[in-house]
C-alpha positions as CSV (number, residue, x, y, z in Angstrom):
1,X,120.8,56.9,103.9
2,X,118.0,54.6,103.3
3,X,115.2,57.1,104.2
4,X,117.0,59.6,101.5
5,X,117.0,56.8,99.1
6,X,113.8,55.5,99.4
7,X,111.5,59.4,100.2
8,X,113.7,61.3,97.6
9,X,110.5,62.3,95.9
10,X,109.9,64.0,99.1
11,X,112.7,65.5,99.2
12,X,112.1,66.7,95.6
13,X,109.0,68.2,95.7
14,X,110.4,70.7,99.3
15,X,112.8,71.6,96.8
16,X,110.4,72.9,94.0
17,X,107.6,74.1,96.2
18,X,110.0,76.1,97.9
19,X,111.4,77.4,94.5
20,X,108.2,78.4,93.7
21,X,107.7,80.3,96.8
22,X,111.0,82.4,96.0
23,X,110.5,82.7,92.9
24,X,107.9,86.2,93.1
25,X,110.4,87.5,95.0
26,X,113.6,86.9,92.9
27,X,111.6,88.6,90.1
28,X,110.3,91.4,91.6
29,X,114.2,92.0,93.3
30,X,115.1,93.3,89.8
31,X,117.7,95.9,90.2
32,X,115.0,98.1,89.7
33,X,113.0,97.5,92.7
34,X,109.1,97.5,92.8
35,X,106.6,99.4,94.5
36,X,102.8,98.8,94.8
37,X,100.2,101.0,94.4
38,X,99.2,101.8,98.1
39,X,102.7,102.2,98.4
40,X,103.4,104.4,96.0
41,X,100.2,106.2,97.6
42,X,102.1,106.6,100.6
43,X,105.2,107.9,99.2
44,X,103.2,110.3,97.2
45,X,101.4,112.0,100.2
46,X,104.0,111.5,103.2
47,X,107.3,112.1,101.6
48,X,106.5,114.4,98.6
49,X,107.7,111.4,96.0
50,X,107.5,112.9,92.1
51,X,105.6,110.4,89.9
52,X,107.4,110.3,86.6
53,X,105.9,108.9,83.2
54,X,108.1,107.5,80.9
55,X,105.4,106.4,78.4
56,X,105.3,108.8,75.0
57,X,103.0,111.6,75.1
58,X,100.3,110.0,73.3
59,X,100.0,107.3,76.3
60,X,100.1,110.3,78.6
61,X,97.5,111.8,77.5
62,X,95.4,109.8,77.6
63,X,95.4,109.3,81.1
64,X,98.2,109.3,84.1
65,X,98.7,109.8,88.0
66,X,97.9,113.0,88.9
67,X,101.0,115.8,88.5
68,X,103.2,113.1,87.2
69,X,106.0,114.4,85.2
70,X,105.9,113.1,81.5
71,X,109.9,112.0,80.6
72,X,110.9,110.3,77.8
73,X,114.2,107.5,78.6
74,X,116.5,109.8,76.4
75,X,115.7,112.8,78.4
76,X,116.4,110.5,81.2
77,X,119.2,109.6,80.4
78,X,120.3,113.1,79.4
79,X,119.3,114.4,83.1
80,X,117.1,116.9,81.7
81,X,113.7,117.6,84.0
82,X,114.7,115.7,86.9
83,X,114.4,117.0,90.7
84,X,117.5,118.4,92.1
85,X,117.1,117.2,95.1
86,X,118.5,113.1,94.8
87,X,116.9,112.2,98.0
88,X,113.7,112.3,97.1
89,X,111.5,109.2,96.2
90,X,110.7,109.0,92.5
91,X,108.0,106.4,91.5
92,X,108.6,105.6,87.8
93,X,105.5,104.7,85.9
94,X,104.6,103.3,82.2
95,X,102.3,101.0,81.3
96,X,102.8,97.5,82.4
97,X,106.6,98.4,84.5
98,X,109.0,97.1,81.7
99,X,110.3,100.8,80.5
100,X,109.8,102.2,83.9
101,X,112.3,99.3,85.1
102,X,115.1,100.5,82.4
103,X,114.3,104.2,83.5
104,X,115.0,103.1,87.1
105,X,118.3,101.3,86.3
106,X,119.5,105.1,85.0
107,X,118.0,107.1,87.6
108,X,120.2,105.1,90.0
109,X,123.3,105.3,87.6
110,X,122.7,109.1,88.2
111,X,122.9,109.1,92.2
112,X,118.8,108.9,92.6
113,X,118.9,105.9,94.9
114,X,115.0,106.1,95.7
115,X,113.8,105.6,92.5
116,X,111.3,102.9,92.3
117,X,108.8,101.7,89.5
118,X,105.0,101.1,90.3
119,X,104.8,97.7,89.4
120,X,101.7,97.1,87.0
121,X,102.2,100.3,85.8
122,X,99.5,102.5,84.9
123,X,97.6,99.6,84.2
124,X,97.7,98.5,88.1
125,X,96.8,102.0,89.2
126,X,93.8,102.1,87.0
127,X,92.7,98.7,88.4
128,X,93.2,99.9,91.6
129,X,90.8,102.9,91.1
130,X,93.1,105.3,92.0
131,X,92.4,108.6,90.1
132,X,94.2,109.3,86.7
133,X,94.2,112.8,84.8
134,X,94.3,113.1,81.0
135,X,96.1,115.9,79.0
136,X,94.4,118.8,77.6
């Protein structure tokens, strides 16, 4: 009891450094679920995941992964433009990965369990140097 008394500091700082460690980890556990770009790479060419934009059109345009699906959250949320099949991976994309995250939470709430956002967003992609397409 001594040694607790006397190295609590110790003790202490275990305790935050390990919070710290965790803490990436709790945030990125979002009921929305992350993926990174390489892995969202992956998906894309090995198991024929659909890429869907939820930024407005105007963001679209001016630039986004290549044959990503532009959808806004109310057409979302009204199922409207969405894959039939369920089982397939959709990587939900906006800019940074706050709207994508919302988007996620209601693909799930429809029965698409894959669904995924990139984290970073578009923004990550780009800085990634993977290739991005603008609108006509």
């Amino acid at each position: 009891m001594k040694f607790l008394v006397e190295t609590w500091y110790l003790f202490a700082m275990a305790l935050i450094s390990g919070a710290l460690l965790v803490w990436p980890l709790i945030r990125r556990g979002s009921p929305a679920g992350g993926v990174s770009c390489p892995d969202a790479v992956q998906l894309i060419n090995r198991e024929r995941a659909v890429v869907i934009d939820v930024r407005d059109a105007a963001e679209f345009a001016t630039g986004h992964v290549v044959n990503s699906k532009n959808l806004s959250l109310p057409e979302i949320e009204a199922g409207t433009g969405l894959p039939k099949n369920k089982s397939l991976p959709l990587v939900v994309v906006c800019a940074s990965g706050a709207r994508a995250s919302r988007a996620v939470v209601t693909l799930r709430k429809l029965g698409f369990e894959n669904a995924r956002t990139l984290t970073g967003g578009v923004t990550a992609w780009r800085e990634a140097g993977l290739p991005l397409e603008k609108s006509a």
